[in-house]
N, C-alpha and C positions, 0 to 999 in steps of 0.2 A: 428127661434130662433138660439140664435150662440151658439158656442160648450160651451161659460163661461157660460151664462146662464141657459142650459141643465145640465152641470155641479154641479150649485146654486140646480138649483131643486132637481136635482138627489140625494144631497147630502140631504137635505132635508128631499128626504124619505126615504135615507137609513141608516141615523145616529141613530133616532131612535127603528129601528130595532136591529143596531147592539149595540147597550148600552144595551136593553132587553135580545140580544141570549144569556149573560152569565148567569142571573140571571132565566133565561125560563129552558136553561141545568141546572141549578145548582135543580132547584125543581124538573124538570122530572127524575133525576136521585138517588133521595131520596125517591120520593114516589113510583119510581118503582121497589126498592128494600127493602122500608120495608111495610111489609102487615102488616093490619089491624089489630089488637090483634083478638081471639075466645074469646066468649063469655065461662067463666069461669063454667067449671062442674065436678063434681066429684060422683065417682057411687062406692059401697062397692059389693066385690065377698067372695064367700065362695070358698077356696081352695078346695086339696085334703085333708089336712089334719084335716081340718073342723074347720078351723079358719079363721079369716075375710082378706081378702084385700082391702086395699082405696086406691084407685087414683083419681089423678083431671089432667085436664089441662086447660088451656087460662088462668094461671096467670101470672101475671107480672114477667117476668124472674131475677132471682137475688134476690128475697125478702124470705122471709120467712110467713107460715101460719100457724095459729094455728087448729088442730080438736080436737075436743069434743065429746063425747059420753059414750060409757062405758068406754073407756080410753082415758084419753087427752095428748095433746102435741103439739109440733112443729116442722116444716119440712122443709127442705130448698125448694124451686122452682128453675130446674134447667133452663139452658138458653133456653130450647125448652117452657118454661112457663108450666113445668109438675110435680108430686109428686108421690113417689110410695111407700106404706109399705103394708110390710107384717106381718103377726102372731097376727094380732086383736082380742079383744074376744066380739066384739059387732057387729052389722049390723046397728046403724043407728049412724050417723054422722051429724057434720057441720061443715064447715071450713070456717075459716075467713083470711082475708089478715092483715098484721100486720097493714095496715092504717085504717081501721075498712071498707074501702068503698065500700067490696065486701064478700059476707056471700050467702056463696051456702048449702042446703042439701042435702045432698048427696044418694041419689038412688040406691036402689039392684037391682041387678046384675043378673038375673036367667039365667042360661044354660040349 
């Protein structure tokens, strides 16, 4: 075979590989820097002072959720997809996502 020919081929099978490496880097590089969300939980503690704590995490970072229980309200989710309050006067709960698509009960806490 002469070198134009070898040439033909070559190019052949290397065009498209090189049309794919940008678009191969562009996904390996997204999916290996963001992980998977955690499945969304949230569990109620009883302080020192003998009032309740609720935290959740694995929600959507940036949104806001609503809990229910013996008090209700709303709470922002920070960017780690987490919530934390203190001075509750119940122990059971449920928290919802403001899109409705995720609705956890929320679980005590024993030390």
């Amino acid at each position: 075979m002469n070198r134009t020919r070898r040439l033909a081929a070559l190019t052949l099978l290397v065009a498209p590989a090189l049309a794919l490496g940008p678009a191969v880097a562009a996904h390996a590089s997204t999916t290996a820097t963001t992980a998977a969300p955690a499945a969304a939980k949230c569990n109620v503690e009883v302080d020192s002072a003998g009032k309740y704590h609720l935290w959740g995490e694995g929600f959507p970072a940036g949104t806001t959720v609503t809990y229910s229980g013996s008090t209700s309200g709303s709470v922002p989710i920070d960017k780690s997809g987490r919530f934390d309050l203190g001075g509750l006067s119940g122990a059971k709960y449920v928290v919802k996502t403001a899109d409705g698509k995720t609705t956890v009960t929320c679980a005590m806490v024993q030390h």
